[in-house]
GULUM-41170 format. One record per atom (N, C-alpha, C, O): residue in one letter; x, y, z. Coordinates in pm, whole numbers, plus 50000, padded with zeros to 5 digits. Layout:
N
aXYZ;...
END
This chain:
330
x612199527917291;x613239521317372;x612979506317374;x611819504517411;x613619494617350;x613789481717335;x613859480217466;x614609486817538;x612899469217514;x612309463917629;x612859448817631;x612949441917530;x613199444717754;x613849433317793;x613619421417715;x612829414517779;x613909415917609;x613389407417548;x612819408117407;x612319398817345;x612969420017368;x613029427317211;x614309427817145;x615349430917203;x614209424517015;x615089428316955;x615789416316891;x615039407216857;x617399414316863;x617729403916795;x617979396817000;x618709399417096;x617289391116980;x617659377417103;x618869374517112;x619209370117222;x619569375217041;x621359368117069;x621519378217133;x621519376817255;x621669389317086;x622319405417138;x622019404917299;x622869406817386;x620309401517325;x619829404717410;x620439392717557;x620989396517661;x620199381717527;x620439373217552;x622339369717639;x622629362817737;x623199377717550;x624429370917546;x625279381317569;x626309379217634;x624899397317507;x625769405917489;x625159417017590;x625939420917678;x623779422717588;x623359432717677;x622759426117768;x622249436317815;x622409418517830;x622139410817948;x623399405418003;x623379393217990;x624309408818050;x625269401218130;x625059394418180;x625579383518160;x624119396418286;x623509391218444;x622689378618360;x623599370318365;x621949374018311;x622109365518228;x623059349718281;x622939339518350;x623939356218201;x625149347718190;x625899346418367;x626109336018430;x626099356718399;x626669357318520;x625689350918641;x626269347018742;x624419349818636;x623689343218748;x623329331018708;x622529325118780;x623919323018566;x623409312918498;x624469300018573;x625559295918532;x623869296818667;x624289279818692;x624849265418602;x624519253718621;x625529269418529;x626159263718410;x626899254918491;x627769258518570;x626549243718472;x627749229218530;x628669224918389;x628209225418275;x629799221318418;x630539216118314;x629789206118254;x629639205618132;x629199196618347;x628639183618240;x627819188118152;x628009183518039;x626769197318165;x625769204718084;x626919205317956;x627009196817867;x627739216717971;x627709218617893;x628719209117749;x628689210517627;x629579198917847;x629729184617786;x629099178217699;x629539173517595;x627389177817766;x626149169317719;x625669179217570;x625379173817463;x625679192017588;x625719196817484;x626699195617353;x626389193117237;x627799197917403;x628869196317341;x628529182217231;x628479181417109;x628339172317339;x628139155117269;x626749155417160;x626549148817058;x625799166917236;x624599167717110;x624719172616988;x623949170016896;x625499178316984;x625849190916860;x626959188416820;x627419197516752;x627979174916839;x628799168816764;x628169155016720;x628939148716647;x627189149916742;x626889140216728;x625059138216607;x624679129816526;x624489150216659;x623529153216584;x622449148516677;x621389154816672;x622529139916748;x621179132116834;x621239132416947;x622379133116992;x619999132117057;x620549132017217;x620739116117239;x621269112617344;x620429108517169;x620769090317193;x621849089117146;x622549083017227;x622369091417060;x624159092917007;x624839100317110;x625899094717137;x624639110217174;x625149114317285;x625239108017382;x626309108017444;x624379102217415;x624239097217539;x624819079117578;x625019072417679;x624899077317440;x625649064617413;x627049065517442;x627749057817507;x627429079517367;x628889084417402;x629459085417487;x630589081217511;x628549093017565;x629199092717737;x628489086817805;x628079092717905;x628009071617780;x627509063817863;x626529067117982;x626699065918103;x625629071117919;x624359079517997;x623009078517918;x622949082017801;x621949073617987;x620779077417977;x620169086817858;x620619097917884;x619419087717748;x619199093217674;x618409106417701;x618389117717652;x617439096417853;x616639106717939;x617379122218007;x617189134318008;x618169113418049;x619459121718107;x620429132618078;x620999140618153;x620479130317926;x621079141917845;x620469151817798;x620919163217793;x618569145017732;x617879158117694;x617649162317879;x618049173917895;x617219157217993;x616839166318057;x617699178918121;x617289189518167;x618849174718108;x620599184318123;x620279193618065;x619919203918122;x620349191917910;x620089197717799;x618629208317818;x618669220017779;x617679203717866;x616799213717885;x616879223018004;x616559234817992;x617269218318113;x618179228418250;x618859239618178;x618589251418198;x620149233418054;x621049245418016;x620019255717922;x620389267417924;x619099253717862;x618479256317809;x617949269217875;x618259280317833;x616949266918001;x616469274418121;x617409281918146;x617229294018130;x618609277418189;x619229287218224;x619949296118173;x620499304318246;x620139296418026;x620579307817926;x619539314717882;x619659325817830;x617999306517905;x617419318117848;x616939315017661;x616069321717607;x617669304317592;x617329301717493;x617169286317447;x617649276517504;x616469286617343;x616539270917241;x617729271517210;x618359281317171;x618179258117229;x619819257417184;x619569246917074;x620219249016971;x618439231717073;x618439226116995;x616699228416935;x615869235816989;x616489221216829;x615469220016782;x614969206316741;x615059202716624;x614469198716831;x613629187816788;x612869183416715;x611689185916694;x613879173016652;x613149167516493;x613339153116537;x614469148516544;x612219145516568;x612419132516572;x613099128316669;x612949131616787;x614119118416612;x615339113116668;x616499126316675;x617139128016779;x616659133816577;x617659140016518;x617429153116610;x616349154816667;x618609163316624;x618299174816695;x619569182216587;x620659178516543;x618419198316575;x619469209216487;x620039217916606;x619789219716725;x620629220816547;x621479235916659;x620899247116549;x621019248716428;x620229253816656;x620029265016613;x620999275816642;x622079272516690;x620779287716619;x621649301916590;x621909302416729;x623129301316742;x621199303816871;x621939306816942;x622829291316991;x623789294017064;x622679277416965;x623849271116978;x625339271916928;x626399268216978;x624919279516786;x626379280416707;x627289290316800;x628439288216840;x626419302316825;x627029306816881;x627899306516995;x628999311617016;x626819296717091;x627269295017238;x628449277017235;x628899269117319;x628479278517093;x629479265717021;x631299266617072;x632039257417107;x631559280317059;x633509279117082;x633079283417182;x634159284917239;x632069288017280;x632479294517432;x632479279717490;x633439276617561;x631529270517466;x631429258517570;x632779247417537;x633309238417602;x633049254817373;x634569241717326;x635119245317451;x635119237417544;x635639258117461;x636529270417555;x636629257517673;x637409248117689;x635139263717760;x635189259417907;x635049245117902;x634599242218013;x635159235617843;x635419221817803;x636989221617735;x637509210617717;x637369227917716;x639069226717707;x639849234917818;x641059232917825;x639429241417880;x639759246417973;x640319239218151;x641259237118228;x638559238018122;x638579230018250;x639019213918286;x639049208818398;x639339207618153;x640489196918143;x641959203118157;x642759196618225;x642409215018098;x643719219618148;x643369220218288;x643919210918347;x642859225418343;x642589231618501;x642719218118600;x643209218718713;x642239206618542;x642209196718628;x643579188518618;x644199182918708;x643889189618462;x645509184018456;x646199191418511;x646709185618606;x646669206018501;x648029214118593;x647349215718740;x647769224418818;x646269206918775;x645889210318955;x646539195118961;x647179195919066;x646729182618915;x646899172218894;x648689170418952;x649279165719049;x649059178318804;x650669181318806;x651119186318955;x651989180819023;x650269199418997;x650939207319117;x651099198819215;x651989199219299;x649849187519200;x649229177619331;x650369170119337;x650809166619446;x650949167019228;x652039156219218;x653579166219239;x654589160019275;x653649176019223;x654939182019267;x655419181219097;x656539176719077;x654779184419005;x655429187518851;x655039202218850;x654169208318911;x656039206318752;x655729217718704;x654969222718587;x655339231618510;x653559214318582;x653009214518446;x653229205418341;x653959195518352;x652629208618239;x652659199518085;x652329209118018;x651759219218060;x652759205617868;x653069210417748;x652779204217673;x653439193817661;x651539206817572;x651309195617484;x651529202717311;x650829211417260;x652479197017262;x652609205517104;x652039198317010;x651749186317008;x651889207716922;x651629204716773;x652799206116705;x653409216716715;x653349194516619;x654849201116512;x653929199616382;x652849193716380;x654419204616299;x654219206516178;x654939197216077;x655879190116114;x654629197315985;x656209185215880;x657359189815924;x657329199416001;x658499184615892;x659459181515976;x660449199115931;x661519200415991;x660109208715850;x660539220615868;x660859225016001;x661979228816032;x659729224416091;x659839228416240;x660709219416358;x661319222116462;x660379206716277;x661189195716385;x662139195216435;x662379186816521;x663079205416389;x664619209416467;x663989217016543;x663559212516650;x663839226716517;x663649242616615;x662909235916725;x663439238216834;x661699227216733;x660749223516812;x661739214416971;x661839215317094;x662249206016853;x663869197916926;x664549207017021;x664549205117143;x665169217616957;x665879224517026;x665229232317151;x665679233817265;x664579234617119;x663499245817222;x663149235517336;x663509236017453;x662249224917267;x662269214017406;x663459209917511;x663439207517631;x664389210217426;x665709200217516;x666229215717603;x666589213317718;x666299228117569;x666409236217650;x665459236417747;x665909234217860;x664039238817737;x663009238617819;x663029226517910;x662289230318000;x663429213917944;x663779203218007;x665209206118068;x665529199118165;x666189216618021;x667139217418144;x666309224418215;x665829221118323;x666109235018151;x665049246318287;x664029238018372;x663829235818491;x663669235518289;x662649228718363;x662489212618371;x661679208018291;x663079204418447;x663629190518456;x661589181118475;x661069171118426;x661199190618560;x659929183118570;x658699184318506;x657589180918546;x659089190318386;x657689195818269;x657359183218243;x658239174818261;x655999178718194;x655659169618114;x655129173318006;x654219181617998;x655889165317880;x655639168817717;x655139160317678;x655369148617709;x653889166417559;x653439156617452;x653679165417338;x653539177717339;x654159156017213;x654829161317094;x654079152717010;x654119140517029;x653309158516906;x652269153516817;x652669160016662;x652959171716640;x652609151116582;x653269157516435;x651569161216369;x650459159816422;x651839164816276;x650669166416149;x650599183916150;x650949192916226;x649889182316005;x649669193815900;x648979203315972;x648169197616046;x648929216715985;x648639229716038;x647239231716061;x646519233716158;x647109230215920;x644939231015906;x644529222216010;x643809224116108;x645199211115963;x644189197716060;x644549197516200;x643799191216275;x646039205816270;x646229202816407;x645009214216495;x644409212416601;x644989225116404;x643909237516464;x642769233016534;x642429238116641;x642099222516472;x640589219216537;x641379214316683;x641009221316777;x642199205916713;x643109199216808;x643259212016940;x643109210717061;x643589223016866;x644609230316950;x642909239317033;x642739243217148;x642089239616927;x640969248117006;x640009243117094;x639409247817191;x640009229517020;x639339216217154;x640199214217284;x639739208517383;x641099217817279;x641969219817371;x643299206817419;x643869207117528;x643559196917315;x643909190217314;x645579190517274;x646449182017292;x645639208117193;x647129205117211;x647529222417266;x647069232417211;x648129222517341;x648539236417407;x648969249217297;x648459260517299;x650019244417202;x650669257817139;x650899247416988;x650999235217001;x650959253016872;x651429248516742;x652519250416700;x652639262616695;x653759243816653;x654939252916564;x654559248116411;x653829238216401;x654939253316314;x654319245716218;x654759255416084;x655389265616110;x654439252615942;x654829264115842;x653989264215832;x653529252815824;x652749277515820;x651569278015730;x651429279715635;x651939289615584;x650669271015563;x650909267515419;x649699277015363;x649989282115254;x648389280715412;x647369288915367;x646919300315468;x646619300115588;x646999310615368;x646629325215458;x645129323415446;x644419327015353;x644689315515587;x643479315015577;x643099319115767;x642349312015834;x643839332515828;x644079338315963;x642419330916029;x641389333315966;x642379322216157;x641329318616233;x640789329716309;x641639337716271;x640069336316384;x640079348716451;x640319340616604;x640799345616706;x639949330216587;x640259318216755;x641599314316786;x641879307016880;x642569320016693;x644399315816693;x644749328316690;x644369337816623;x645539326916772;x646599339216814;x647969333716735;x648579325416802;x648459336216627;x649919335916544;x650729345016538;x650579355016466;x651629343016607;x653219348516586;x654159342316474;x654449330516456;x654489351316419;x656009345216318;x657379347416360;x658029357816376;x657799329916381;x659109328916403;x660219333716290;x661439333516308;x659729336716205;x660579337016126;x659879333315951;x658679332215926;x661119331815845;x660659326815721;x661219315115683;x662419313215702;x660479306415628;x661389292915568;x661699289315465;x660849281715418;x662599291215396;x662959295015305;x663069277815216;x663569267015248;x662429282115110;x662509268614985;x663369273114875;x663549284114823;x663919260014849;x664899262314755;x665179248814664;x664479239014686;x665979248414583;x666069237514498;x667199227914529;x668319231214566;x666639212814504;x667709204614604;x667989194714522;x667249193514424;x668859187114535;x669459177314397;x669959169614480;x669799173814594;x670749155514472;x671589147914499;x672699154614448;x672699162414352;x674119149414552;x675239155414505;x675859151614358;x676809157414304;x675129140514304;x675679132214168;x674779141814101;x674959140913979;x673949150014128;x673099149813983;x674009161113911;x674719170213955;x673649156113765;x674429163813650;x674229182213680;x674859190013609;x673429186813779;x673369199513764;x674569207913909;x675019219313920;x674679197613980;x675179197114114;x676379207814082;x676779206813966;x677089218814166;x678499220614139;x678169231214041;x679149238114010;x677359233513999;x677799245413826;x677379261113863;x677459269813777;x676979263613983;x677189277814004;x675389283414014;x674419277514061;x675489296413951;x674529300813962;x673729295213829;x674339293213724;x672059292213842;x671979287713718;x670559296813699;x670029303213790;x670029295713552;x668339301013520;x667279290113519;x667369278713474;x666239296313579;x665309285213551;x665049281113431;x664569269813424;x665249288113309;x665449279413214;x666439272513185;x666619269613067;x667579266913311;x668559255113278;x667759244213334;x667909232513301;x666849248813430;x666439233113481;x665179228613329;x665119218213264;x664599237613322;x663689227513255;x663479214413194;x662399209513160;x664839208713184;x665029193813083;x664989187113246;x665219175013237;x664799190413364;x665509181313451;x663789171913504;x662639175713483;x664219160713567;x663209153913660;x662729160413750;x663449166513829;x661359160313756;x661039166313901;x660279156813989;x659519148013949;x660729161314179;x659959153014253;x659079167714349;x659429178814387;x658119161614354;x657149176614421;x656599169614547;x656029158814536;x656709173514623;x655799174814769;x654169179114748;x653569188314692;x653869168814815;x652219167314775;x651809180814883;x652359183714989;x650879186214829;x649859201114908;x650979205614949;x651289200415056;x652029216314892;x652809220114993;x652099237914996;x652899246315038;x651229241114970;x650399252114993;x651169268414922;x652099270314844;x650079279115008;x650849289914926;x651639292014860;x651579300114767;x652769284114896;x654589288114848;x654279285814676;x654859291714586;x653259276114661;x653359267914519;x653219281514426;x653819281914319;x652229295414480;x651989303914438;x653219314114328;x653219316514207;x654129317914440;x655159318814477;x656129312214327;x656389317914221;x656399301714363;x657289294314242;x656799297314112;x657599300414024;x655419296814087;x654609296613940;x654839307813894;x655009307913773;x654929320913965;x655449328313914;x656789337113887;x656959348113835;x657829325813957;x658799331613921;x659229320213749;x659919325013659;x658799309213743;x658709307113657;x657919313013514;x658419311713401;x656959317813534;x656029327613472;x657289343613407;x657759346013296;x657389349213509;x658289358613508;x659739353913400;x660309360913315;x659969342713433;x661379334913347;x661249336613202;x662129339113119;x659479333913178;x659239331513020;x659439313113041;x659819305412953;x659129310213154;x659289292113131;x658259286213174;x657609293013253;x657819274713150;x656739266913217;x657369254913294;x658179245813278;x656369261313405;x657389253213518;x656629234713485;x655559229313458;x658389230613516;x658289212413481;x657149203713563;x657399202213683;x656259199313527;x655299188513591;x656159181713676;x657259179213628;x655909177613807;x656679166313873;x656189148613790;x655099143313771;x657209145413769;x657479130513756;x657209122613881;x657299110413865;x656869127014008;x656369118414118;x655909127814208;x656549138414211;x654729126214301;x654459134414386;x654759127814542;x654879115814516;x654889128914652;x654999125714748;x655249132114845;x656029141614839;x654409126715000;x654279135215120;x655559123615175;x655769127615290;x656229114915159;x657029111215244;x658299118615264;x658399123415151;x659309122715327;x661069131315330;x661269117815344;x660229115315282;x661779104815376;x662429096215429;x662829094315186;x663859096215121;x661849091515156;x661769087315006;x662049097214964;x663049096214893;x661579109414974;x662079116614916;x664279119014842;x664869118314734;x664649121915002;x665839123115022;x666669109214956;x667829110314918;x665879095314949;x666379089814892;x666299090514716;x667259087114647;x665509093714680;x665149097514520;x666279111314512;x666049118114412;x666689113314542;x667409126914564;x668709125514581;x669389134714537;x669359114814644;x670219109114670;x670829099914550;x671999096614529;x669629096714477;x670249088014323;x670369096814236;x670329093114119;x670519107814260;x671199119114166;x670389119214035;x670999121413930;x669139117114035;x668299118013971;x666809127713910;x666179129813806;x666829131214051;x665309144114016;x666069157314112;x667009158414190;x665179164914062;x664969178814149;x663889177814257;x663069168614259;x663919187814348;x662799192414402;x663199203514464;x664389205914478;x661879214414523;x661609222914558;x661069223414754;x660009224914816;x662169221614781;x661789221214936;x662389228915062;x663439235315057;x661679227715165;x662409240415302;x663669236615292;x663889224515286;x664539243815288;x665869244715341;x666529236515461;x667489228815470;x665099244515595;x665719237015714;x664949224115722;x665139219515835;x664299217615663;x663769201115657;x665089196015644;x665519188115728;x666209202015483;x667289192515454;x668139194615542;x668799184315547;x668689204815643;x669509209215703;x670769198515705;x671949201015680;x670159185915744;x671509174015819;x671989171115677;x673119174215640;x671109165115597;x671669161615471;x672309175515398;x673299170715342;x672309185115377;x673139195115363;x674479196915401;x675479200415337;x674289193715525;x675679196015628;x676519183115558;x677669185215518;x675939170615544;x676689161015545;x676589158415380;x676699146615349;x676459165415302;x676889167215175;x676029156915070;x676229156814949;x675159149215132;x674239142115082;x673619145014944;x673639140214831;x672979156615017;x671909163514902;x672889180414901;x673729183414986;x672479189714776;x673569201314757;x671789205814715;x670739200014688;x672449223514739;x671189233114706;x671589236414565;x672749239814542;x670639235714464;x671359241314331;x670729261514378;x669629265114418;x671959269814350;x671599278614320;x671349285614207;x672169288414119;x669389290314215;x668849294814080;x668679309914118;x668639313814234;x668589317614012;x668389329713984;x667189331413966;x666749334113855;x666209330114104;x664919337814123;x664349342514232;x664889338214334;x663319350814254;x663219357714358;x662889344714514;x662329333714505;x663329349614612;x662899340914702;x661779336214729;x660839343714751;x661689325614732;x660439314914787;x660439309314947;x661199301014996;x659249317215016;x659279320315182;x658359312915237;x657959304415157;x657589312015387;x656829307915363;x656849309915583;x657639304815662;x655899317215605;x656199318115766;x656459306915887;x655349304415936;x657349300515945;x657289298816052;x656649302116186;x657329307716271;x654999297916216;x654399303816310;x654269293616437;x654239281316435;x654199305116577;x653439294916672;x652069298216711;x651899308916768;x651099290816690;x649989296716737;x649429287316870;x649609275716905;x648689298216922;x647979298117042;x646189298417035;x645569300616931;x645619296117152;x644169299617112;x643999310817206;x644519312317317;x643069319617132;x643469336417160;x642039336517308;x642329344317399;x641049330817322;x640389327417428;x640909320517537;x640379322117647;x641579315217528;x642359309517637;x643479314317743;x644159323017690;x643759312517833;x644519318317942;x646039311617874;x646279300617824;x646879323117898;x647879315617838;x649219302517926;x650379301417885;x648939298617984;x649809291418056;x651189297018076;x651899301417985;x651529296518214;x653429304418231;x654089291818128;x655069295618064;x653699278518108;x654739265318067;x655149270517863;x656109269217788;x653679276717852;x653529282317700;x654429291517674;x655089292417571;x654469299417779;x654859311217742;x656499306217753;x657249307317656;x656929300917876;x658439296817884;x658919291017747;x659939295217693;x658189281617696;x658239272117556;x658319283617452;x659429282717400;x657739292617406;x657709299817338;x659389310717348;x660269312017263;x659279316817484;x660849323417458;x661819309917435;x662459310817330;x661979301617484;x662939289317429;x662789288217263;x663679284017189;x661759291817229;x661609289317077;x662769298916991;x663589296016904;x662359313217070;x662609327917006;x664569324217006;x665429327416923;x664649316917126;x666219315517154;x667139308817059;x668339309617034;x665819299817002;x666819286716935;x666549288316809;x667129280216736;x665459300616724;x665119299516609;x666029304216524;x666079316416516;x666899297016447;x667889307916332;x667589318816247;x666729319316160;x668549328816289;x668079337016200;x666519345916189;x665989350216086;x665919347016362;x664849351716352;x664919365116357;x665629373716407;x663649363816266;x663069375416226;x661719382416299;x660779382916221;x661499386816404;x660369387116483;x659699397616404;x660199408616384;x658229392816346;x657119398216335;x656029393516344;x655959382016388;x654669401316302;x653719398216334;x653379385616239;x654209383516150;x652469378416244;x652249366916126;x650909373616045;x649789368816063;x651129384715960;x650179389715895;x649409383515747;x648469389715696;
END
């Protein structure tokens, strides 16, 4: 029989010792001061950070230490490692360090007579309608929410959303690379397709094969992820090799204008062009190949309490998303 203190130590420590954890006097700053050691690599880089005593941080640091029960760092010099049980005790303290900044902002809000805040992640501008729409409903309902609306790419908003810095994500995911710390729902699919200026010579002619485009210009969207998968082989399947882009670029503002001189192709979301569609700007050429998709998700962090403001934001989403398709984001 394994005796109090045998065995793998994490197990013992974290998972079959509850009481442990539950009689452990854990102050937020502790675990802050940690936080600043093990992003920073040093307890003097830490302590510079949050303007404190160098003394001050390792002796914190050795309290939290005592009171879990384990080495969290390992002293080398100047420099400090995180050992195995820091990694571990790494997303619980992100957690209660993103947490307990929500906790103090919506005690903040109530103090002031608001009904909360909402802080998003959008994704490239695929989502930027739906996100639009969902907000401007969520602001009749709710006149006294406070919003923050933050753009950028999916991968890179995640570290954001688990530090706790942005509440919920809308976004296309571009790589099936599932976090087990994100909770994802799919709004739906976003559908890519081929887009021309209304002048260009292919504009108007119906249904066409991918081997009609091949002579044409291409403009490609820099990293536009999985989907690229997707296209290569419906070109593959054609018997064609799909055209090199003649320019790459992450800007839509340039884009739509290169597109507009009735000059190149490209391969992009549908609902990014939506306005220029409507207003006849840019035309979809229709090709004869299998659809090119690509999920519409919102994610959440699956440790976290979910906020009523999230959850309201989220059915506003379900309300305003076209054409949804509710499933899981597998």
């Amino acid at each position: 029989m394994t005796q109090e203190g045998e065995g793998d130590p994490t197990t013992n420590y974290l998972f079959q010792q509850p009481l442990v954890v539950y009689r452990c006097e854990m102050e937020s700053r502790q675990v802050r001061h940690f936080l600043a050691a093990y992003d920073m690599g040093s307890f003097a880089s830490a302590a510079q950070a949050l303007g404190l005593s160098q003394q001050a941080i390792s002796k914190s640091i050795l309290r939290l230490e005592a009171q879990l029960g384990v080495r969290l760092f390992e002293r080398d010099g100047r420099r400090v490692r995180p050992t195995a049980y820091a990694e571990l005790f790494l997303p619980h303290a992100r957690t209660i360090a993103a947490e307990t900044d929500r906790f103090r902002a919506d005690l903040g809000d109530m103090l002031g007579g608001r009904q909360g805040r909402l802080r998003i992640g959008v994704g490239p501008s695929a989502a930027a309608d739906v996100v639009a729409d969902a907000v401007r409903m969520l602001t009749v309902e709710r006149p006294d929410v406070r919003l923050s609306v933050m753009a950028g790419i999916y991968e890179m908003m995640v570290s954001d959303l688990l530090l706790g810095k942005l509440d919920v994500i809308v976004a296309v995911r571009q790589v099936d690379r599932p976090d087990p710390l994100i909770r994802e729902e799919a709004l739906g699919d976003i559908h890519y397709v081929v887009l021309a200026g209304a002048e260009h010579p292919l504009a108007g002619r119906g249904r066409l094969s991918l081997t009609d485009l091949s002579g044409a210009k291409w403009l490609a969207g820099a990293n536009i992820g999985a989907v690229e998968q997707a296209i290569e082989a419906s070109f593959r399947a054609a018997g064609v090799p799909r055209p090199r882009p003649e320019i790459e670029t992450t800007s839509v503002i340039f884009t739509v204008a290169m597109l507009d001189a009735g000059m190149h192709l490209a391969i992009l979301p549908e609902m990014l062009m939506a306005r220029d569609l409507r207003a006849g700007r840019i035309v979809k050429i229709d090709v004869d190949a299998e659809p090119w998709t690509r999920p519409l998700i919102v994610a959440t962090r699956v440790r976290a309490p979910k906020p009523p403001i999230v959850d309201a934001f989220m059915s506003s989403l379900e309300r305003v998303m076209p054409g949804r398709d509710k499933r899981p984001a597998g």
